[in-house]
VMD Tcl script that draws the C-alpha trace (Angstrom):
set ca {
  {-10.97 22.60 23.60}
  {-14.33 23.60 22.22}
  {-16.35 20.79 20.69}
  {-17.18 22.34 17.89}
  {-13.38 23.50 17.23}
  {-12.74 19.24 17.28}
  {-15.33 18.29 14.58}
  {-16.61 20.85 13.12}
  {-13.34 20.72 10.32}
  {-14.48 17.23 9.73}
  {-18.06 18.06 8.99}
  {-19.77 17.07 11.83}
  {-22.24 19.54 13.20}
  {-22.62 20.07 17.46}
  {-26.17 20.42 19.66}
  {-24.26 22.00 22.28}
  {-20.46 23.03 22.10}
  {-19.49 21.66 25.68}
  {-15.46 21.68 26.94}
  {-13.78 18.60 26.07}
  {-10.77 17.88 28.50}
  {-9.76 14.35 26.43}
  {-9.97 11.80 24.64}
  {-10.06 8.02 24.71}
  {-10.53 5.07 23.15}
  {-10.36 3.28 26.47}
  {-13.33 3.39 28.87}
  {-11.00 2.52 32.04}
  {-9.34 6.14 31.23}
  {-12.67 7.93 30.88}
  {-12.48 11.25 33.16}
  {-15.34 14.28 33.41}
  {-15.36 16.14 30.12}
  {-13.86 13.69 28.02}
  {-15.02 12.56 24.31}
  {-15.22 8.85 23.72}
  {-14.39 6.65 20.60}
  {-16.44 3.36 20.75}
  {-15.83 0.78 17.86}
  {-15.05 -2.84 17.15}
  {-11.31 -3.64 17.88}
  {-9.86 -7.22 17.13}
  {-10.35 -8.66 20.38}
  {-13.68 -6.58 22.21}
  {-16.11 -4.08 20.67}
  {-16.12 -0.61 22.70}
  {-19.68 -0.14 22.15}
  {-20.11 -2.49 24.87}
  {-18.65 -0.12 27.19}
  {-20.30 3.15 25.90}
  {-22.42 3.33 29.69}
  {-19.24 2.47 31.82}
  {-17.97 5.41 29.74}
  {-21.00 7.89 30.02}
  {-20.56 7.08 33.61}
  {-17.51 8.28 33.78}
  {-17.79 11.39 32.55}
  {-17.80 10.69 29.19}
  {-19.61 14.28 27.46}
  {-19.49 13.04 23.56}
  {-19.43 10.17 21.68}
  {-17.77 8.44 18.42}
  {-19.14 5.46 17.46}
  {-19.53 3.02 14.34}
  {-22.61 1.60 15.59}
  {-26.28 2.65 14.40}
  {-27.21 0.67 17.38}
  {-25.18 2.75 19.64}
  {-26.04 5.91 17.66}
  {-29.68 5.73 18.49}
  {-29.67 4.29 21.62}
  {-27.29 7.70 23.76}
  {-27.77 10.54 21.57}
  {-30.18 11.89 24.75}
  {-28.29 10.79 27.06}
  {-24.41 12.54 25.22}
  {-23.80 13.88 21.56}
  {-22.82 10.91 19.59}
  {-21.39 11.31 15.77}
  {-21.83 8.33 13.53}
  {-18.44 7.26 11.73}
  {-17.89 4.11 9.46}
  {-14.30 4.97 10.08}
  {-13.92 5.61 13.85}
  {-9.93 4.96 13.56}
  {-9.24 7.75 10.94}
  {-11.35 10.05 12.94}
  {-9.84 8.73 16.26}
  {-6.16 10.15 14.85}
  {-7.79 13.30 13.21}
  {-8.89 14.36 16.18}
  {-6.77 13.32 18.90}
  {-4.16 15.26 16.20}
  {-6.12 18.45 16.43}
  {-6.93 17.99 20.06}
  {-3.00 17.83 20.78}
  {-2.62 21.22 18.54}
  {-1.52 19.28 15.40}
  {2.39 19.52 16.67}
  {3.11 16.86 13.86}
  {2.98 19.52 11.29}
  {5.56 21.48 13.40}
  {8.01 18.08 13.42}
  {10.05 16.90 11.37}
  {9.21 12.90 11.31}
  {11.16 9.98 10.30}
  {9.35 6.98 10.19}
  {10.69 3.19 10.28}
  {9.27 0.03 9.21}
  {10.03 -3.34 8.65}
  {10.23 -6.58 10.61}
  {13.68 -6.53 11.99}
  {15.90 -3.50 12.53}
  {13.46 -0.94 13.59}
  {14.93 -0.53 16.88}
  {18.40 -0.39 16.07}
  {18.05 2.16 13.05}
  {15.91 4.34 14.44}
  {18.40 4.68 17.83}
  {21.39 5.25 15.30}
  {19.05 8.24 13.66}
  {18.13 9.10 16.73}
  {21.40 9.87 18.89}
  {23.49 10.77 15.39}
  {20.99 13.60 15.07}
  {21.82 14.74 18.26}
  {25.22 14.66 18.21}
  {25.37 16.65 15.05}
  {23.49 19.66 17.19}
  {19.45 18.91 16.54}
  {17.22 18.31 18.84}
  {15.69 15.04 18.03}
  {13.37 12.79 20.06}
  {12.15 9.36 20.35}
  {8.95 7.35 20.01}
  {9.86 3.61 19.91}
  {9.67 -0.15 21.19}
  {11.91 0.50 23.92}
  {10.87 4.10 25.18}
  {10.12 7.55 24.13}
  {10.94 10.78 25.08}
  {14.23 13.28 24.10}
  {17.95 13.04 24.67}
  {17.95 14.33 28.17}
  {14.80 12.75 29.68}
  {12.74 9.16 28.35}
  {10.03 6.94 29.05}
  {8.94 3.01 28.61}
  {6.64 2.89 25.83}
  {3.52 0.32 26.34}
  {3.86 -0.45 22.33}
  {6.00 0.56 19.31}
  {3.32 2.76 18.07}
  {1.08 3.85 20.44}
  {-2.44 4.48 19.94}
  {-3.16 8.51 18.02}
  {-4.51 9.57 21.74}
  {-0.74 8.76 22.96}
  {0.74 9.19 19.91}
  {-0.48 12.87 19.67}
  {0.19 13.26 23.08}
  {4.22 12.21 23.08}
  {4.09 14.43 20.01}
  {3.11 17.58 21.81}
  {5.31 17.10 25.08}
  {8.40 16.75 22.56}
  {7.19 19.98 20.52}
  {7.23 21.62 23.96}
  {10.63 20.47 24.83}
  {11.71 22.21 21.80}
  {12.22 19.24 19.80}
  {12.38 19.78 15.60}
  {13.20 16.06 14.54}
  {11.35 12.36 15.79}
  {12.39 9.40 14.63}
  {9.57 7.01 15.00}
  {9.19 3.11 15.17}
  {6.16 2.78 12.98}
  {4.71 -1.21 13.48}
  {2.03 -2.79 10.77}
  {-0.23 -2.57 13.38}
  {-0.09 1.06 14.09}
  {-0.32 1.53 10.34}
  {-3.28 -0.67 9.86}
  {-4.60 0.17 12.44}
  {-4.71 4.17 11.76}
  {-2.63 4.99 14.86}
  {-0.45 7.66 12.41}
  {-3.34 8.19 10.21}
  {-2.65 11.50 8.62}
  {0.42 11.90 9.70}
  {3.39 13.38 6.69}
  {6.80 12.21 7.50}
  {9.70 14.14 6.38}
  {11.94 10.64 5.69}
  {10.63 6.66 5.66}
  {12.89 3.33 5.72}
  {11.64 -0.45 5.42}
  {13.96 -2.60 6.66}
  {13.10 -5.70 5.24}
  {10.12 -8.33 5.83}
  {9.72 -11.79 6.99}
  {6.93 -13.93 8.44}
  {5.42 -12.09 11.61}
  {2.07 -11.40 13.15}
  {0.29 -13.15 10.45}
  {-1.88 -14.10 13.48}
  {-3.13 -10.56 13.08}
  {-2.30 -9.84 9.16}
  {-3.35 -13.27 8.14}
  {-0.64 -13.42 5.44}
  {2.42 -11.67 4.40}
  {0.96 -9.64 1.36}
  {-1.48 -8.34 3.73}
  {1.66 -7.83 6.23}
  {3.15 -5.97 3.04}
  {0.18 -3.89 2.36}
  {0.11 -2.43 5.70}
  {3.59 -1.63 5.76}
  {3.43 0.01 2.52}
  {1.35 2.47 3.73}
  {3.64 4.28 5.25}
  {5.72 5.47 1.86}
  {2.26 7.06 0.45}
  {2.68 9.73 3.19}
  {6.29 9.92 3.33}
  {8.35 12.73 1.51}
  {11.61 10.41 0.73}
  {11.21 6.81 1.15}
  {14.56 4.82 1.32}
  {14.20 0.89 0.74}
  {16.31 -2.38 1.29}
  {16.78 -3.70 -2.61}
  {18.70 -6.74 -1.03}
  {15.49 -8.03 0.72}
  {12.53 -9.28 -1.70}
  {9.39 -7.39 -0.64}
  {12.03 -3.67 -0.37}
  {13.08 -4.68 -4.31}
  {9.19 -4.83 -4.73}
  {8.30 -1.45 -3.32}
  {11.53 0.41 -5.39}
  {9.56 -1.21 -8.01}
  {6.70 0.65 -7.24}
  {8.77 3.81 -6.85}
  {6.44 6.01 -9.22}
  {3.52 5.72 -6.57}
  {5.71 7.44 -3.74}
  {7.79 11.17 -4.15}
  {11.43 11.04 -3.43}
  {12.70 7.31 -3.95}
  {15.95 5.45 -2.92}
  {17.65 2.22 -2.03}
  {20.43 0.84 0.06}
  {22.07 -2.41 -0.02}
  {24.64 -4.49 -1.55}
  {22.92 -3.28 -5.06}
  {21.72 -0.33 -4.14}
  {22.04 3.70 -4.56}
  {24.08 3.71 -1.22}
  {25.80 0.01 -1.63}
  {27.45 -1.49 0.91}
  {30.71 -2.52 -0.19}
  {31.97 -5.41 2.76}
  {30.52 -6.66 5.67}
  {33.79 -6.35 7.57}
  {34.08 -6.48 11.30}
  {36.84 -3.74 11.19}
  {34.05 -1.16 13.31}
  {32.84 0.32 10.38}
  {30.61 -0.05 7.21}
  {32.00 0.87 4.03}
  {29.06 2.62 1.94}
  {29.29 3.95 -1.56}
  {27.34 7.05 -2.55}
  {27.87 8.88 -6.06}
  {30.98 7.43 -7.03}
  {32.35 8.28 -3.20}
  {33.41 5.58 -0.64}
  {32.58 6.30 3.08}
  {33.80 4.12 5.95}
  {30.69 4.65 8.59}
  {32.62 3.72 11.92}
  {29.82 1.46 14.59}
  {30.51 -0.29 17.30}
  {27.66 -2.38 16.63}
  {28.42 -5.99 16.12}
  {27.05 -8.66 13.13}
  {26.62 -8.27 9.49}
  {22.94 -7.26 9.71}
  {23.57 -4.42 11.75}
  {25.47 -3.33 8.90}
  {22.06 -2.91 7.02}
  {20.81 -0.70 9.88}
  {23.91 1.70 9.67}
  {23.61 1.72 6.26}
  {20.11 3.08 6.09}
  {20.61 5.32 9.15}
  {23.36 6.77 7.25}
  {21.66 6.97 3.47}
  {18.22 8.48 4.88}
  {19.93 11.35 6.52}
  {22.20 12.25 3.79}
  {18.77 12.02 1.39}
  {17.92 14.65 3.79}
  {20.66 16.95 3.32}
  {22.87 16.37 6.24}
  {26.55 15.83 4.86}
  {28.55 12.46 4.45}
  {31.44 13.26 5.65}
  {30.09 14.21 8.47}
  {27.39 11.42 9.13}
  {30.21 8.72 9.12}
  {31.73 9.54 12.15}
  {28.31 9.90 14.28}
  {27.26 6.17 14.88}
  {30.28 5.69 16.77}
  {29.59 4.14 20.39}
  {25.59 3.86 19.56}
  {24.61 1.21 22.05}
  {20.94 -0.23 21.83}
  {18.87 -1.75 24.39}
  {18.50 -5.54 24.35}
  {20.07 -5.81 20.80}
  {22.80 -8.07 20.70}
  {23.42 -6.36 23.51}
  {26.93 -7.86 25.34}
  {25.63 -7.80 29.22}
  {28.70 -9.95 30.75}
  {31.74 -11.07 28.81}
  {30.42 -13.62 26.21}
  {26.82 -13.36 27.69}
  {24.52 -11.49 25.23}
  {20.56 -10.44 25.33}
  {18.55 -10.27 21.68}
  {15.25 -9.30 21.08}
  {15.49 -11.78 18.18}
  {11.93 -13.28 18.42}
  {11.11 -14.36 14.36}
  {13.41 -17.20 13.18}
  {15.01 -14.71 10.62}
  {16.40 -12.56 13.54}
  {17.19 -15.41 15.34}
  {19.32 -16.79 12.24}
  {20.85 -13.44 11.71}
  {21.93 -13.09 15.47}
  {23.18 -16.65 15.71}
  {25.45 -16.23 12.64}
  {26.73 -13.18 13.93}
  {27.90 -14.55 17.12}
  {29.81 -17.58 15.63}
  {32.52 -15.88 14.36}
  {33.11 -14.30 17.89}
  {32.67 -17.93 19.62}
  {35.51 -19.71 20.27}
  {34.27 -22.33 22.39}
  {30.76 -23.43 22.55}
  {27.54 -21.17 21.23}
  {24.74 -21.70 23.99}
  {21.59 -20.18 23.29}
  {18.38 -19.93 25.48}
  {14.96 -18.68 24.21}
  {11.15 -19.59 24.15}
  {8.36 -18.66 22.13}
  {5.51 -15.68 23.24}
  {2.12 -17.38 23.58}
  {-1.62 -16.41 21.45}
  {1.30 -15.71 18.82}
  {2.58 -17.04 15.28}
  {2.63 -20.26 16.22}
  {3.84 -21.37 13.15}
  {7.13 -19.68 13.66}
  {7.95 -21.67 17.02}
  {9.46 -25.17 14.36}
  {11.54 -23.30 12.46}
  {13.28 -21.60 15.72}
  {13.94 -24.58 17.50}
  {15.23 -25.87 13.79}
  {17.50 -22.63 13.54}
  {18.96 -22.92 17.12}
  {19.83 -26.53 16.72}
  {21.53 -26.32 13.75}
  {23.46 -22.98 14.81}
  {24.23 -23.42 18.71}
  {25.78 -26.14 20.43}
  {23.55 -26.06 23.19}
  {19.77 -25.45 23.21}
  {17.96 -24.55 26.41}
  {14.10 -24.08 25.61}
  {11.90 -22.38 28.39}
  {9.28 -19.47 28.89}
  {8.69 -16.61 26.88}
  {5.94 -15.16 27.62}
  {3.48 -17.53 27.69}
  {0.37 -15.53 28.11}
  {-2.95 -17.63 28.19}
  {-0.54 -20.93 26.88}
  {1.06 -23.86 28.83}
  {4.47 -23.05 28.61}
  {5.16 -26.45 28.65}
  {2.83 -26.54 24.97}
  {4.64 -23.80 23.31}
  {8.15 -25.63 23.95}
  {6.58 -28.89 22.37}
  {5.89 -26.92 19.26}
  {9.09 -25.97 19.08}
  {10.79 -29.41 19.95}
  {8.75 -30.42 16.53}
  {11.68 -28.57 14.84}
  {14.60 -29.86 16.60}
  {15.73 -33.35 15.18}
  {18.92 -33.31 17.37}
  {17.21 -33.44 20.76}
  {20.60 -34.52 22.67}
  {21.82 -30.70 22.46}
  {18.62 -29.66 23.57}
  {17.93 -29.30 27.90}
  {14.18 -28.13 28.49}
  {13.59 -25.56 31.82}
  {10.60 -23.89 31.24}
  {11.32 -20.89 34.36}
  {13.02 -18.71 32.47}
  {15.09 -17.55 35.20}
  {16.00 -20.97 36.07}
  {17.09 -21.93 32.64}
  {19.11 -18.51 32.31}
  {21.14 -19.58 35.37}
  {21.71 -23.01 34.24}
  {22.84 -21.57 30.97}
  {25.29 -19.45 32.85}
  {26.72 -22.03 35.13}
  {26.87 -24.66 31.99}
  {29.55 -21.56 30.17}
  {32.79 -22.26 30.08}
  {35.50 -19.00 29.70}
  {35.34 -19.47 25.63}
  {31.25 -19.87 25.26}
  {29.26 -17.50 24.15}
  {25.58 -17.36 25.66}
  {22.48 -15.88 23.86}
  {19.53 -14.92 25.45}
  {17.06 -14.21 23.14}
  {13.82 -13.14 22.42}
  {13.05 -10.67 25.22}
  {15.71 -8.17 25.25}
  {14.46 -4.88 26.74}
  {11.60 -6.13 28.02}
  {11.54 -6.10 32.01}
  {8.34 -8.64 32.11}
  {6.75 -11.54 31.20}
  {2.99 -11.90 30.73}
  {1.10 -14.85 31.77}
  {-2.93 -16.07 31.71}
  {-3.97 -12.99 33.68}
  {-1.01 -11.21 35.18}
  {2.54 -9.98 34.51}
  {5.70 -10.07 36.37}
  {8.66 -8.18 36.57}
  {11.81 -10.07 34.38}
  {14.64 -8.95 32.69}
  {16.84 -11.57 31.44}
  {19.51 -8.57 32.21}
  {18.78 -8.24 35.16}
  {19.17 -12.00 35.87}
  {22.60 -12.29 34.44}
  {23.56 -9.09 36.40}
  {22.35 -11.05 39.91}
  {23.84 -14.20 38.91}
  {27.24 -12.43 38.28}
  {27.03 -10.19 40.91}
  {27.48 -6.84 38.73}
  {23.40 -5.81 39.29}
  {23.28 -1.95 38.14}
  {22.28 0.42 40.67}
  {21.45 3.25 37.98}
}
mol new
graphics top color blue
foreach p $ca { graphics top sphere $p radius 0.5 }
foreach p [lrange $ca 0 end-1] q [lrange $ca 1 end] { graphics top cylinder $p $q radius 0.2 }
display resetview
């Protein structure tokens, strides 16, 4: 595409109009041709790569730097921008062809439950005959053929990207994971989605968001550009935004108080919903009360969008999702649950299905929320009957510190055992069950690695309780 065509609509005049074959944000992916956005992230500044880039192949340049400005605009075109991230999405949107104004998006927010809803919208929009596709934690792509995603919302030059492949695949709906970061960030800058849900909110990367208004700020962004917005009333911060319903279009709630009200949390493999004076029994074979919030809103968004009841409530039927209380032997289950409310929430559900002892295994991520890692190890203690602390992903900490901080929370330390190898506590774990416990691994679930100081591994607690059983997948 034509230089010009890329800026020129955002009035930004062109010296020469030279071919520009991409765009990045990343100098490492810098190819001949391509257009460069240079600005200060939160951990480096790209303007310190702007001659790596040029290098490269790097034709034009975005930058928020004067410095920068003035110092290449001989050597490439450069365009001064105090918002580089808006104008990183803007473009990479037109650069891609705009195909979000050709989709139909659903976005989905929140803390805990983005995952699961957003696979429940995802596969009951296929089964009821449209083509829907994917852009999530776990992967992205369509029905037929997907991918693992590097983030929940990648960055607009990926974003854009996955966006066009599934408009050429003949896609009409996407149901996307949409994360605080990618929204304060910019990564969907611009974008208009056809439906939004929050979920609900807890503490979580406050590292990054400093503290949870500013966590709800960013995830309130997403309703301004959304055409119906559909909120948890039962959790504080959704009550909050229905309160603010007249700043957003089309506004509605789901929840034991809600528009769509959940009537039980029954176990019976369905969710009983109420809707206009009309009971529907939403069949899942998802397990735990909380995943009776995610049906709920899976099921309440689409009807908002026109898509009938009495249809909807048979689709969730046999939804299974990746790493979420997901049941990987008998009695032997992988969560993602990494905040202590998700940990709580998965904990409680498996009681009721534990008739012997409730074992559960997990660690906290390093550079993270550290001030998460005392209430986990308080939750575990006080819900399992066995605590085995070890390795998360560690990143640039000791693994050995992060356990300590969590130890602070534990005042029962004669349930706890301490292997910080993660695959070594996992198989200690397993050979500790008896036929009636129930083990949880938690805190990884789909994940097939574990980052340390400066490299990653291949590790899937899956995979480990596959080998240990002797049932490894070959598919």
């Amino acid at each position: 595409m034509k230089l010009s065509s890329l800026v020129s609509p955002f009035g930004f005049k062109t010296e020469r109009d030279l071919e520009i074959r991409g765009i990045t944000e990343d100098s490492r992916k810098v190819e001949p041709g391509y257009l460069f956005f240079a600005f200060k992230g939160t951990s480096t500044d790209g303007n310190l790569y702007v001659e790596d880039a040029i290098k490269r192949g790097a034709v034009a340049l975005f930058t928020d730097s004067r410095e920068t400005f003035f110092r290449y605009r001989r050597k490439v075109q450069v365009f001064f921008t105090e918002t580089p991230r808006k104008h990183l999405s803007l473009i990479s949107a037109r650069f891609f062809g705009n195909p979000e104004r050709e989709l139909s998006l659903i976005g989905i927010t929140g803390t805990n439950g983005k995952t699961t809803t957003a696979y429940l919208i995802f596969s009951a929009l296929n089964r009821l005959g449209e083509s829907a596709g994917l852009i999530g934690t776990v992967e992205w792509g369509t029905h037929q053929c997907r991918f693992p995603s590097e983030r929940t919302t990648p960055s607009p030059t990926q974003f854009f990207k996955q966006l066009s492949y599934l408009r050429s695949k003949g896609v009409n709906w996407v149901v996307c994971e949409v994360s605080s970061h990618g929204l304060e960030l910019d990564r969907v800058y611009g974008v208009k989605f056809k439906g939004g849900i929050f979920t609900n909110l807890t503490p979580e990367h406050l590292d990054f968001h400093r503290d949870m208004f500013n966590y709800f700020a960013a995830k309130e962004k997403l309703f301004f550009s959304s055409e119906v917005s559909l909120f948890n009333t039962d959790d504080p911060w959704g009550e909050l935004l229905f309160s603010l319903r007249p700043l957003f279009k089309t506004v509605s709630s789901y929840g034991t108080k809600g528009e769509f009200r959940i009537e039980s949390f029954s176990s019976n493999g369905f969710v009983p919903v109420s809707y206009r004076g009309e009971v529907y029994n939403v069949e899942t074979s998802l397990k735990g009360f909380f995943n009776c919030y995610n049906v709920a809103a899976a099921f309440s968004l689409l009807v908002l969008l026109g898509f009938s009841p009495d249809k909807l409530k048979d689709v969730f039927r046999g939804v299974r999702i990746p790493g979420r209380l997901e049941e990987v032997s008998p009695r032997v289950f992988v969560d993602y649950a990494h905040t202590p409310d998700a940990l709580e929430k998965v904990l409680k559900a498996l009681r009721p299905l534990t008739k012997g002892r409730l074992i559960t295994v997990f660690g906290c991520g390093g550079d993270r929320d550290r001030e998460k890692r005392a209430p986990m190890g308080r939750i575990a203690s006080l819900l399992s009957d066995l605590v085995v602390l070890t390795s998360d992903n560690p990143r640039s900490e000791e693994p050995e510190a992060i356990i300590s901080d969590i130890l602070e929370g534990i005042e029962d330390r004669e349930k706890v055992t301490v292997i910080p190898d993660r695959r070594s506590a996992i198989e200690w774990a397993l050979r500790e069950k008896k036929e009636d416990d129930v083990v949880l691994i938690a805190g990884k679930g789909h994940e097939n690695y574990q980052q340390f100081r400066d490299y990653s591994v291949h590790f899937s607690d899956r995979e480990v309780v596959e080998e240990f059983y002797g049932c490894k997948k070959t598919v």
